[in-house]
N, C-alpha and C positions, 0 to 999 in steps of 0.2 A: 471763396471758391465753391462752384457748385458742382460735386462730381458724382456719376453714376457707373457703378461698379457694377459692367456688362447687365443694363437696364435694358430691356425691350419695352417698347412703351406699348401698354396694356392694348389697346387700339387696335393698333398696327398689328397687333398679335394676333390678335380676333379675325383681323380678314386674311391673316396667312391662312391662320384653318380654317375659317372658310372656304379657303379657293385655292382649297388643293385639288389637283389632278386626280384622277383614277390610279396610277403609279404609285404618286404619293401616299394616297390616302394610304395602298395594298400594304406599300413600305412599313407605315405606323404601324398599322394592324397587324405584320406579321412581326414585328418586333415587341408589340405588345404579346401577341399568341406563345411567341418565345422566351419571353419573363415570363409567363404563365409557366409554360408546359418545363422548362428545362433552368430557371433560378432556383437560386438557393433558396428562397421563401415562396412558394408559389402561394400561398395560401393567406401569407401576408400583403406579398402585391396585389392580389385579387381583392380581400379586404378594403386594402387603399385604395383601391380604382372604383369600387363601389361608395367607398365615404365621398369618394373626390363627385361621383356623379349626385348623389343626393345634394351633397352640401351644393352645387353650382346649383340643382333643381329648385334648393329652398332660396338662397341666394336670389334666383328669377323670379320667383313666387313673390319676395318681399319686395322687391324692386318694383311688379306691376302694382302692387297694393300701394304701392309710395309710402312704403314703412321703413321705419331702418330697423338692424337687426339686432337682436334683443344682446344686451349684456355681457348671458352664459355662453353665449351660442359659439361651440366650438375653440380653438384654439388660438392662439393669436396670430396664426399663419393662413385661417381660415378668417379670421378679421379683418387683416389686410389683404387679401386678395377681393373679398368682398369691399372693401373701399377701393382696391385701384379699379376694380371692372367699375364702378359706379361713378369715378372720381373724370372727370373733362377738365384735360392739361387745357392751359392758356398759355399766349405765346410769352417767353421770357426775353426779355431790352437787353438781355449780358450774354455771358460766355457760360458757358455748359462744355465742363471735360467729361468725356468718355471713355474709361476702360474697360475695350474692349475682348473678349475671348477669342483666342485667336482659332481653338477648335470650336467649330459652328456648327449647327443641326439644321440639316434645309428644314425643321420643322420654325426653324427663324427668321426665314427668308433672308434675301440677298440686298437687304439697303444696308450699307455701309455703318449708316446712321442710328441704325437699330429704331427708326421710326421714327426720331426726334427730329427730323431733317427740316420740318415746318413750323417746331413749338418752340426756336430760341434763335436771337441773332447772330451767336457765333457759335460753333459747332467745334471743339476739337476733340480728333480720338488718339489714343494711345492705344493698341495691342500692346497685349499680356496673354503672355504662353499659358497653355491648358485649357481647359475646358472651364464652361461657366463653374462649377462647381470646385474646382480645382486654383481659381487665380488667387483665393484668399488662404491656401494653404503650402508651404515650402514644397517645392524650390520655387513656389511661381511669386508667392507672394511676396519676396528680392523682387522680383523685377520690376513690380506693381508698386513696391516703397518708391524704387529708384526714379518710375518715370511721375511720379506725386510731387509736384511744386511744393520748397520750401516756403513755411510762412516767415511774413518779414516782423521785422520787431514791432514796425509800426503795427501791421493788423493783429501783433499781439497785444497789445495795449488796449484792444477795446472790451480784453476782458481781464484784463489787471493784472496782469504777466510781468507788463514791462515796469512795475510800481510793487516789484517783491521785495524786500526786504531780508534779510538772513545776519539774522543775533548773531555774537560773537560772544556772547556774555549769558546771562541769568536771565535777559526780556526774552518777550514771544519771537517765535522764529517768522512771525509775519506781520507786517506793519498794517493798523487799518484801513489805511488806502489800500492797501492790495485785495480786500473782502466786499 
């Protein structure tokens, strides 16, 4: 199973903000002025919003150089984002599940698909209650177990599940076929 846990595909994301409206953009802007001026950290979110713009600046910087990016460099959240922006999805021959967020940010846009609608031959989504940030933690993440396909014995077996073994005695509780 290949599932993505309310994925926007990096892309797709890039020409939302590109092409936003004057409304839109105002919106962002003043919701960012207002984590500034009125959160409980202002001086941490400002902090983050300055690493967030450097880090994308080095990020482009290395990109045009055709270098990749060094080792130390930043965090592993800053790692991977710098692989998806650099990374070109290819179309996948199967099924791609999506669990989707069922609260959405027009900074998302409005494809159903969350962008995937071109890179895979079958498409299915599942909403799940809350916000992205919220489906991986109770009460949402019940409902996210429940709409999650059980695996079958067979596709357990191809990693040595269905060949355990369980001592009743003094031997190992794992037979070497099962390692």
């Amino acid at each position: 199973m290949i599932g993505l846990l309310d994925t926007l595909e990096w892309h797709y994301l890039e020409r939302i903000r590109g092409n936003l409206d004057f409304h839109a953009r105002l919106t962002l802007y003043k919701s960012r002025l207002d984590e500034f001026l009125f959160g409980n950290d202002r001086w941490g979110y400002l902090k983050s919003r300055i690493g967030q713009r450097s880090k994308q600046f080095l990020y482009r910087a290395y990109k045009l150089c055709s270098r990749s990016l060094p080792q130390t460099f930043g965090t592993v959240q800053d790692i991977n984002s710098f692989g998806a922006a650099n990374y070109a999805p290819r179309f996948f021959s199967g099924k791609v599940t999506i669990f989707r967020s069922a609260v959405r940010s027009f900074l998302e846009g409005n494809d159903e698909l969350l962008g995937w609608r071109e890179l895979a031959q079958t498409l299915e989504v599942h909403d799940v209650p809350g916000s992205h940030h919220d489906i991986t933690r109770e009460p949402h993440v019940r409902v996210l177990a429940a709409k999650m396909p059980r695996p079958s014995p067979k596709s357990l077996g191809i990693f040595g599940c269905s060949q355990l073994n369980v001592s009743s005695g003094d031997g190992p509780a794992l037979s070497p076929q099962s390692v």
